[in-house]
Structure formats: structure tokens, C-alpha cells
C-alpha positions in Angstrom: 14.0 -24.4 8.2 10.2 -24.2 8.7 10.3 -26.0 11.8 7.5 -25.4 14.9 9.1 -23.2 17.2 6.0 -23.2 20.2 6.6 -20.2 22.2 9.4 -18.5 20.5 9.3 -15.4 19.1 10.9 -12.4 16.8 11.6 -8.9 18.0 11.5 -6.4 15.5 11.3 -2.7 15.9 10.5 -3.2 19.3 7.5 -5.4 18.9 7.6 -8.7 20.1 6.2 -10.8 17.3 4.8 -15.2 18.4 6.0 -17.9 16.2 3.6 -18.5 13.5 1.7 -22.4 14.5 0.4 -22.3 10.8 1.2 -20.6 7.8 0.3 -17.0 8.1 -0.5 -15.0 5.0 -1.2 -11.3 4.9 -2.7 -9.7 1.6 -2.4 -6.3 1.1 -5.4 -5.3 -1.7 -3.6 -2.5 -3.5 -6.6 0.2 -3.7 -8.6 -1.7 -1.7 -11.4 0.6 0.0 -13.8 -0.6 2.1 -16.8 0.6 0.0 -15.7 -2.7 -2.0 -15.9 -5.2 0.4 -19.3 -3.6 1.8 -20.8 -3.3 -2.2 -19.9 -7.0 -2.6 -20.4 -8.3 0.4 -24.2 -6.7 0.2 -23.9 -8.6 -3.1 -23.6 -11.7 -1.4 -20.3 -12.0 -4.5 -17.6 -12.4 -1.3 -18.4 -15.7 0.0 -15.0 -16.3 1.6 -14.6 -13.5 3.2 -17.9 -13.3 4.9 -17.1 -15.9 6.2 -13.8 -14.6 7.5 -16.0 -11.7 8.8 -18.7 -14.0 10.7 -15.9 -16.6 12.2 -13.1 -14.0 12.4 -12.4 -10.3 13.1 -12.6 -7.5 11.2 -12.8 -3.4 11.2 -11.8 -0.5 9.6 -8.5 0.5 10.4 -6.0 3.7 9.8 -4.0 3.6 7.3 -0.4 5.6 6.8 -0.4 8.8 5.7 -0.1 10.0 2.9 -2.2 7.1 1.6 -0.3 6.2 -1.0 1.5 2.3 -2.1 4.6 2.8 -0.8 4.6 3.9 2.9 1.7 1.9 3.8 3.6 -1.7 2.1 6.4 -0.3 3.7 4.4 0.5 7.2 2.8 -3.0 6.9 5.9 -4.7 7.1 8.0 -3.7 9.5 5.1 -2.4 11.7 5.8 0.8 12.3 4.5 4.7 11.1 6.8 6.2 8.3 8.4 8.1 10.6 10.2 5.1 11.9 10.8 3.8 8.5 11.3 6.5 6.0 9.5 5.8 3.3 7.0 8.6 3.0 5.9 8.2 -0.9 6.6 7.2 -3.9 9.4 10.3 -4.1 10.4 13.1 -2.5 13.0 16.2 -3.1 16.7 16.3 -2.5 16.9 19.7 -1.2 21.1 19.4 -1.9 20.5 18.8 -5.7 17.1 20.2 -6.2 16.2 16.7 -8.2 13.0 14.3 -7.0 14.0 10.8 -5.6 12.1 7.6 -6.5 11.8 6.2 -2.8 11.7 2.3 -3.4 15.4 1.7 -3.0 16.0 -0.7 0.2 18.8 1.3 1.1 16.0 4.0 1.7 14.2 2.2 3.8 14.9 2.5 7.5 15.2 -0.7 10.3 14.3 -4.5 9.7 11.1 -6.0 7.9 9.2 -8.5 9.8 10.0 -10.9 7.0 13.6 -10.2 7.0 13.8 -10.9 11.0 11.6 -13.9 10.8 13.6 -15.6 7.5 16.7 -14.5 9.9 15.4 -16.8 13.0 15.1 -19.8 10.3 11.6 -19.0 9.3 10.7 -20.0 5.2 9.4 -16.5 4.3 7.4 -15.4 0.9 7.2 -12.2 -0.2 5.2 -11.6 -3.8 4.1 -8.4 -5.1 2.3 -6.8 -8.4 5.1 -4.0 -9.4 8.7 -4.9 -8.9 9.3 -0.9 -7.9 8.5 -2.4 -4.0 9.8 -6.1 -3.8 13.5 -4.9 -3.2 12.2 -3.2 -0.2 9.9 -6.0 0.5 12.7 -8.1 -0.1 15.4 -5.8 1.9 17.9 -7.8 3.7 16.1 -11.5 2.9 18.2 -14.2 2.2 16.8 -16.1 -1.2 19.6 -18.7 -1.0 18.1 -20.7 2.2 14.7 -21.1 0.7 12.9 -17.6 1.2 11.3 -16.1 -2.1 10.8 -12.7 -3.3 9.5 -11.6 -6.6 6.9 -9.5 -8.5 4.5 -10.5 -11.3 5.8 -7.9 -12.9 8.8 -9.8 -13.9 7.9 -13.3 -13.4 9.4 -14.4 -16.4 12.5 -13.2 -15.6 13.0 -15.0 -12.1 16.5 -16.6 -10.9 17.1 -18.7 -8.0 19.8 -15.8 -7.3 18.0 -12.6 -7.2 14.5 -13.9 -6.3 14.8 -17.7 -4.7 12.6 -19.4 -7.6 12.8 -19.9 -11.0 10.5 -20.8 -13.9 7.5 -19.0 -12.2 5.6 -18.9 -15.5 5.5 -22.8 -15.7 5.2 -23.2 -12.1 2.0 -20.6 -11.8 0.6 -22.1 -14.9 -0.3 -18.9 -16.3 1.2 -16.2 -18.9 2.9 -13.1 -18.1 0.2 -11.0 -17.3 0.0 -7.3 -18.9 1.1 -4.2 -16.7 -2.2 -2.8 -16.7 -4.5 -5.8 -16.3 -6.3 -7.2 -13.0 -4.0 -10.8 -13.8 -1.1 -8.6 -12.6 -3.1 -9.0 -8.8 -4.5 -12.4 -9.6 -0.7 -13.9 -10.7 0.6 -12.6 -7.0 -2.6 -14.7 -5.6 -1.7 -18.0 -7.9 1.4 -17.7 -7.0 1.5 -17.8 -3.1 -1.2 -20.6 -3.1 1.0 -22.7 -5.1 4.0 -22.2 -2.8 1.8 -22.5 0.1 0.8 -25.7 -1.4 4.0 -26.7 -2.2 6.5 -25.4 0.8 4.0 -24.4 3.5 6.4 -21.7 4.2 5.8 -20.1 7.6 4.9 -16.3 6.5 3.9 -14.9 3.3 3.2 -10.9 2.5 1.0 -10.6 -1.0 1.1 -7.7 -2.3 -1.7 -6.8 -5.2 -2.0 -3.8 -7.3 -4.9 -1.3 -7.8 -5.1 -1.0 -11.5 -8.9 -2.4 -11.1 -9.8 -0.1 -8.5 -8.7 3.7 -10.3 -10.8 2.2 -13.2 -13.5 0.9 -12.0 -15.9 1.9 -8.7 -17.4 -0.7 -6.6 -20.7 -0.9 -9.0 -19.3 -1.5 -12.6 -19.2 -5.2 -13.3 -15.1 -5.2 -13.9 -14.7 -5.0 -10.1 -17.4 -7.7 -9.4 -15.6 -9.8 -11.3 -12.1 -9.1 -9.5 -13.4 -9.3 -6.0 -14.8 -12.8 -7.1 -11.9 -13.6 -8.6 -9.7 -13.2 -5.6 -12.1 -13.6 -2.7 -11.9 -17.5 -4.5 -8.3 -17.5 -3.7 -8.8 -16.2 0.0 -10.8 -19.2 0.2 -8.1 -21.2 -0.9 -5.6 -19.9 1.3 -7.7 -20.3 4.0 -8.6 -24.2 2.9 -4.9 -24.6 3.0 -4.8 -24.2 6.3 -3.7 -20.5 7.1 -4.6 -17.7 8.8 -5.6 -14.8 6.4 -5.5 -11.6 7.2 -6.4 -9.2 4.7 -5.7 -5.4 4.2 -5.2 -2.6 2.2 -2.8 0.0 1.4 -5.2 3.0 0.7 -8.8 3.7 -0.4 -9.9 5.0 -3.7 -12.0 8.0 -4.4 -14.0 9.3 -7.4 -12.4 12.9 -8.5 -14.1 14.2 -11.6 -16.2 16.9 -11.8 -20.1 15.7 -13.5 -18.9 16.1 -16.5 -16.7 13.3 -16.1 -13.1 15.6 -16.3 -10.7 15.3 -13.9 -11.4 17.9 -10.8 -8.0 19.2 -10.6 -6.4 21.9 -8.4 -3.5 23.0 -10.6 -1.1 23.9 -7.8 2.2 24.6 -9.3 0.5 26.9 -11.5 -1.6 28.9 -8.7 2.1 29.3 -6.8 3.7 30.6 -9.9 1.0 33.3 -10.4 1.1 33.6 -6.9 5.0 34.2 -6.4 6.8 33.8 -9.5 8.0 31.2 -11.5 10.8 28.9 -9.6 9.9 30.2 -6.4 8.3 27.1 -4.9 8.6 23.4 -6.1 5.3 21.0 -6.0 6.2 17.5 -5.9 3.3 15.0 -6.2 4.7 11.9 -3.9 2.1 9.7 -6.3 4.6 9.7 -8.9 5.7 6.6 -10.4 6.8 4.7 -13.7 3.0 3.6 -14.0 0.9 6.8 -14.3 -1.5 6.0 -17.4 -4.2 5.3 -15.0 -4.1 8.3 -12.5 -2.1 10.8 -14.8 0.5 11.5 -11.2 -2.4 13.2 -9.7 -3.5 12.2 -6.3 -4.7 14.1 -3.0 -1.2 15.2 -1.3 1.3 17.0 -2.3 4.3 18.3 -1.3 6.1 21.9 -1.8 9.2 23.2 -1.0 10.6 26.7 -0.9 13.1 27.4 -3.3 12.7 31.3 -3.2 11.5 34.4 -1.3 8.3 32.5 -0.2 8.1 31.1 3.2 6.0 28.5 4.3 3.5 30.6 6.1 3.1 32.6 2.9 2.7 29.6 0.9 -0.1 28.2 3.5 -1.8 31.6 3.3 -1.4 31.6 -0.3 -3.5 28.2 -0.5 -5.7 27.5 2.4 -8.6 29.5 1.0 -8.6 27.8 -2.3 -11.8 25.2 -2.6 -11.3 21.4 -2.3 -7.9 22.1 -0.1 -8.6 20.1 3.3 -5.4 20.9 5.0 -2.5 23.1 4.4 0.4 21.8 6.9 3.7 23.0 7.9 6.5 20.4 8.1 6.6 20.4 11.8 2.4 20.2 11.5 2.1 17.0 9.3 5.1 15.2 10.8 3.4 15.3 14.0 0.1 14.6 13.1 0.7 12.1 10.8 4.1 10.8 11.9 6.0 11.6 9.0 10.1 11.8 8.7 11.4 15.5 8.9 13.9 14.9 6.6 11.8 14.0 3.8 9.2 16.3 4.2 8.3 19.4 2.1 8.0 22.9 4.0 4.3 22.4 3.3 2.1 19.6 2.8 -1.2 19.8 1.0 -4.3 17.5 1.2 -7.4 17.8 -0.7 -11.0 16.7 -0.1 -12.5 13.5 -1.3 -13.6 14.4 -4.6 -10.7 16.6 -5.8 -7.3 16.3 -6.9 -4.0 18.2 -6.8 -1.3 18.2 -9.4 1.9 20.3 -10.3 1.4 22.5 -13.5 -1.0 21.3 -16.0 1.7 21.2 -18.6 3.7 18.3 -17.0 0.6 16.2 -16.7 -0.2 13.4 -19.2 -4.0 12.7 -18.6 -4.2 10.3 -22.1 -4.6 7.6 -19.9 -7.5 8.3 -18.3 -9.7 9.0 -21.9 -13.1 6.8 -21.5 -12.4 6.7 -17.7 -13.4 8.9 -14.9 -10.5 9.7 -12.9 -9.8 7.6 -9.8 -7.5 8.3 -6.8 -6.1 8.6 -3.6 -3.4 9.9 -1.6 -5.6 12.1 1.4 -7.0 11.5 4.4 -10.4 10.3 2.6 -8.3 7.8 1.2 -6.8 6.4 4.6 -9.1 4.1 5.8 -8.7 0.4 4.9 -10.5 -3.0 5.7 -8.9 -5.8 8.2 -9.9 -9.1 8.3 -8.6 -11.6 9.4 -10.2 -15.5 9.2 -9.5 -16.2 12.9 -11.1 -15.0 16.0 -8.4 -13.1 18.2 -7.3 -13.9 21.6 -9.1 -12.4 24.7 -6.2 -9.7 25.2 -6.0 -8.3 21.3 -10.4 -8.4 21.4 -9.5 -5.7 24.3 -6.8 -4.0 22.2 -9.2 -3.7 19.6 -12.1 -2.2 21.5 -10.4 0.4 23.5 -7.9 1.2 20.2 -7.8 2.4 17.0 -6.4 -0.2 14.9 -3.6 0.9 12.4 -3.2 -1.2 8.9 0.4 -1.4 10.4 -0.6 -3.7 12.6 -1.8 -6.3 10.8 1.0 -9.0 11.2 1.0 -8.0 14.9 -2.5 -9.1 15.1 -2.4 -12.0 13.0 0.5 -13.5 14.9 -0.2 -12.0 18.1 -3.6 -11.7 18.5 -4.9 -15.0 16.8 -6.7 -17.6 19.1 -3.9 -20.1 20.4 
């Protein structure tokens, strides 16, 4: 285990991926929009990774649609568009029971994960995120008994050497379980990997934070200066530890409130059961998950299915005029465009604008959450561009790659293993 391998490499999903020479860490920055890191960076508040910037690489890449945790963490790590791997939200509808699934189950998720394929060749492989709903997928097919780790903040107290590699996580971070809703949940992830980097120097590591800071707070109000500080310190730890960084982000973050401060909602369940009837069509907000208090399940793509007389092209007709709707999509439309699975599409797909929202029926939304707050979110195509940056220069073939190309956030260990200086 953790051996130098010089010149070997790790096929997965049909990209060839170099042996890591140093420790590599990738970061995904749950929520992490760009309009962060050019606030604080203006600031002069992200030391570290301006420097990353000025010695590196960096851009502005594209992110998975819909722009939402799952598919782009999923997207990330195995390196391919969800139409590869599956996992095309946080849940979508079982047309054969009529009843939403919650989409984190590994057995959902399809082909091999970088880390996975890497731990396989004998690599030491970490894998720490925020919420435990995505470290079984994260952690899909890893073998924690030959000295790979995989667990969430979420439940760091609860760690065994069985299910997760490591135990006593609490003592070893040297900090408390940190609260669900709380910017520790991130900075606990962070701790955590520079301690094992510290101690292991295992060859790969995937961070995975959460964006509880970023739904609350834009990129002026002083709770996200002091996050970015907070963790741009640990990049620069990382970094002194001798490995290459490359930081990402699963989607951006958008203000959608009205001036009043209320949440600018498009109420779409409702306008298709005025429209067509009540149980005629089915919106399912892909957003969905156990931790709604701070973006009430609303976000800017939803799905519908047809579960009556309607047909799609009604249902697009039906919707496409009504203001802050961006795009109104088919299945065959989105899938192509946005390479989506078929199979766990909806027979339309709906996409606001920036500054607006889309929800089911106003009744099945609880909005407490968001009192004192203006609502925050994501999920559209405003939403889908994310930093990368990585601390090392890249190679003369991927500087190439990246002028000619668009670079996608799934692409990000291909770059950092690949495209690094050697």
C-alpha cells in the first residue's frame, strides 16, 4: 500500500488516469460559486488560493446538470456526465410505483469511482464528506479493511473501523461533533483530511464540503468572509503538506427573493393542477433531501411526469410562457443537451432564471427555515458554473486542452493527475 508506482496508471470509465507522485487532494466546495472566490479574492481574505491562482491554473468550468449535490459529487468522481453514471438528483420518480426515490444509494450509482479503482490498484484512498446521504456512494465499492477511509462529519462520532476504516474521529480531529446546520460541518471534513494527510499521506483524497454557508449568506455578509478564511487556511495547509490541490465546486448559488425579501416562487404543481386537473401531472423537485430548513426543497429544476390526459407538449405549452421559466424541455431535449439518463428523467424538465425558483404546490412546502433569511439556491443553468483551481501549473499538453476546451468540473481529477507538471 501507498507505494510510488512511476508511470503506472488506472483506467476508469475509459479514462486513463497517471499514478499520483504526491498526495493529491480534490475539494469539492459545496455551494461554492465563483462570485465567492472573486469577492474574496478582491478582498485580498484568500491568501492561499491566490496563490494557487498566480503559480497554478484556474478557470471557470461547467458544471453537471441539474446543478444540484448529488450528480455533480457523483460526476466528479468517476469522471463522467450523469448520463454515464445515473445519478441525476437528489430523487427522481418510479414510474412502476408512482413513489419518489432518494438517489444516494451506491447500488444506484452506475460504473466505478476513481477512488474505488485507484484503492483497487493498492492506492491508500480518503474519501470525507459533510452529509452522510453521499459517502456510501463516494464510498461505493472501497475496501475500508486495507487502510482506505470513508466517512462524513455528519456522523463522526459514530465511526468504526468496519463501516468507515477509522475510528475515534472526534479525538483524532480534536474537535466536537459539529451541528447539521453550522459551517464546522465543512470545516470538520477539512481537519479531518489534513490530519490523515499528515498522518498516512495517503495517495488520493476527495473532500467533500457542504453549502449550509452559502444559501445563507452571499459573498458580502461577514459569515462567509469568515468561512472562506477559514478554509482557504486549510488549502494552505494541504498545500504545505506537500499536495496538489485542486479545488472545485458542485454548483453555484443564486439570490431568489423578490425586494421584499420573500421567496420568488413559481408554484408549479399548482399552475398544472388549474391547468389540467388535479393528479394529472406529478412535479418532483430533484432538490429534495432530509436537510431542507435552509432552501425549503425549492431550487431552479424540476421535474414532471405525466400521470394523465396531458402530454408532454401540452404540459410545455402550458408553461413556457410563464415569467422566470428559462427552459421547458422534453425528455429526449434535456437528455441530449445536458446528458442526462432517459430512464430517470421526467417527460418534462423545467429550469428557471437566476433569480427565481420553482416548487411543487405551495402546500407541501415548509419555508420556516428560511425566516430572517433571504432565500438562497440553485439547481439551473445560472447555477452551473463552478471555480477550478488547482495549486500546480499543468503540463504543456492539458494548457492546450484547456485553451481549445471547455473545461467540465468532471474533470477535475483528470487534470490534477493528468495534467499536472511532471
Amino acid at each position: 500500500m501507498n507505494e510510488k508506482r512511476n508511470g503506472a496508471a488506472v483506467e476508469v470509465n475509459g479514462t486513463r488516469y497517471l499514478w499520483p507522485r504526491e498526495p493529491v487532494v480534490v475539494v469539492c466546495i459545496d455551494g461554492g460559486d465563483p462570485a465567492y472566490f472573486r469577492h474574496f479574492l478582491a478582498e485580498g481574505a484568500i491568501p492561499n488560493v491566490e496563490r494557487f491562482i498566480r503559480q497554478g491554473f484556474s478557470t471557470v468550468a461547467e458544471g453537471t446538470m441539474p446543478s444540484f449535490t448529488c450528480p455533480n459529487n457523483m460526476s466528479i468522481i468517476t469522471g463522467t456526465p450523469a448520463a454515464r453514471h445515473g445519478i441525476s438528483g437528489n430523487f427522481y420518480l418510479d414510474t412502476a410505483t408512482g413513489e419518489p426515490v432518494v438517489m444516494t444509494g451506491p447500488e444506484l450509482l452506475r460504473g466505478d469511482t476513481i477512488l474505488s479503482r485507484f484503492a483497487a490498484a493498492g492506492a491508500r484512498v480518503v474519501s470525507i464528506t459533510a452529509k452522510d446521504k453521499l459517502r456510501r456512494q463516494l464510498g461505493k465499492n472501497l475496501d475500508v479493511t486495507r487502510g482506505n477511509v470513508s466517512f462524513s462529519s455528519e456522523f463522526a462520532g459514530r465511526c468504526t473501523l468496519g463501516e468507515n476504516g477509522i475510528e475515534n474521529v472526534l479525538e483524532f480531529v480534536g474537535m466536537p461533533q459539529p451541528d447539521m446546520y453550522s459551517m464546522e460541518l465543512s470545516l470538520f471534513v477539512l481537519e479531518a483530511g489534513i490530519r490523515l494527510l499528515e498522518r498516512d499521506r495517503p495517495d488520493i483524497l476527495y473532500l467533500s464540503l457542504t453549502d449550509w454557508v452559502q444559501h445563507k449568506y452571499a459573498p458580502h455578509e461577514p459569515e462567509a468572509g469568515r468561512f472562506y478564511r477559514e478554509i482557504d487556511a486549510c488549502f494552505g495547509r494541504l498545500a504545505a503538506l506537500g499536495a496538489v490541490v485542486a479545488l472545485t465546486a458542485d454548483h453555484g448559488m443564486n439570490d431568489k427573493s423578490d425586494a421584499r425579501g420573500r421567496p420568488n416562487v413559481i408554484w408549479l404543481q399548482d399552475v398544472l393542477d388549474a391547468r389540467f386537473g388535479k393528479g394529472d401531472t406529478r412535479v418532483i423537485c430533484p432538490i429534495t433531501d432530509a436537510f431542507v430548513g435552509h432552501h425549503g426543497a425549492l431550487g431552479g429544476f424540476v421535474r414532471v411526469w405525466c400521470r394523465g390526459k396531458a402530454r408532454p407538449r401540452e404540459i410545455i405549452e402550458a408553461i413556457a410562457g410563464i415569467d422566470g421559466i428559462e427552459q421547458v424541455l422534453d425528455r429526449a431535449g434535456v437528455c441530449e443537451l445536458y446528458e442526462l439518463p432517459p430512464d430517470r428523467e421526467g417527460d418534462v424538465a423545467v429550469i428557471s432564471r437566476a433569480g427565481v425558483c420553482i416548487g411543487s404546490s405551495e402546500a407541501e412546502h415548509d419555508l420556516s427555515g428560511l425566516e430572517g433569511h433571504r432565500l438562497r439556491t440553485h439547481g439551473g443553468v445560472s447555477e452551473a458554473k463552478v471555480p477550478v483551481v488547482i495549486n500546480r501549473p499543468l503540463n504543456d499538453a492539458y494548457r492546450l486542452k484547456a485553451a481549445v476546451s471547455t473545461l467540465k468540473s468532471y474533470q477535475v481529477f483528470d487534470y490534477a493527475l493528468n495534467g499536472t507538471a511532471r
